[in-house]
C-alpha positions, 0 to 999 in steps of 0.5 A: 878803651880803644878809640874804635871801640869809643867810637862804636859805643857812642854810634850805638848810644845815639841809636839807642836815642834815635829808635825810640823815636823813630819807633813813636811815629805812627803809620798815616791811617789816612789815604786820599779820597775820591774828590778833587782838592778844595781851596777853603774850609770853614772855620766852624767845621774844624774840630781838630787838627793833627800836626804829621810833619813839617809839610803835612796837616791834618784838619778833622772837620765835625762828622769826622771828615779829614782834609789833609792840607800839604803845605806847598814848602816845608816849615820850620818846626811845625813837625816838632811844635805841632801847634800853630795860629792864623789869622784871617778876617773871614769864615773859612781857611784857605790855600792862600792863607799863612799859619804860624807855628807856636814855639813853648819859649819858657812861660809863654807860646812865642811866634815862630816861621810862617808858612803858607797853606796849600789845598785841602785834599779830602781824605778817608780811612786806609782799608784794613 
């Protein structure tokens, strides 16, 4: 076997690893809505929350109301987790609070970066 073709085999082997994956990601139904960004949300309010990437989390509030907060840096593997905790002593979440991303560490969750939030921007469902 040629060292081209070896190395032409292992190109197409690592795309063939690299298209499902990147064929899993779904479009964003999301877009921003009229309304400027709040600093907090009540912690009450949230039902969900929709991890996009490293930088990006969806908050789905009860009434099916979503505030995507755009995290002023990136995280470290909170794209890949897509689980994190906070901590805060009050009723709501807000830009200056920090989450943490939980990492699956064999038995357990274990405590990974920490990030800090940005603003919560009220966004809608995308027009068909």
């Amino acid at each position: 076997m040629s060292v081209h073709f070896a190395k032409f085999a292992l190109c197409a082997a690592l795309a063939g690893i690299a298209l499902p994956a990147l064929a899993k990601e779904k479009p964003d139904p999301y877009v921003p809505a009229n309304g400027a960004a709040i600093d907090c949300v009540q912690i009450q309010s949230i039902r969900s929350t929709n991890v996009r990437d490293d930088r990006t989390i969806d908050f789905i509030m009860n009434g099916n109301k979503v505030y995507r907060n755009s995290l002023p840096n990136s995280c470290p593997s909170l794209g890949f987790e897509k689980r994190f905790l906070y901590k805060t002593s009050l009723s709501q979440l807000c830009s200056v609070d920090i989450i943490t991303v939980l990492w699956n560490a064999g038995p357990g969750l274990q405590p990974g970066a920490s990030c800090g939030l940005g603003k919560f921007q009220p966004m809608e469902k995308a027009a068909k």
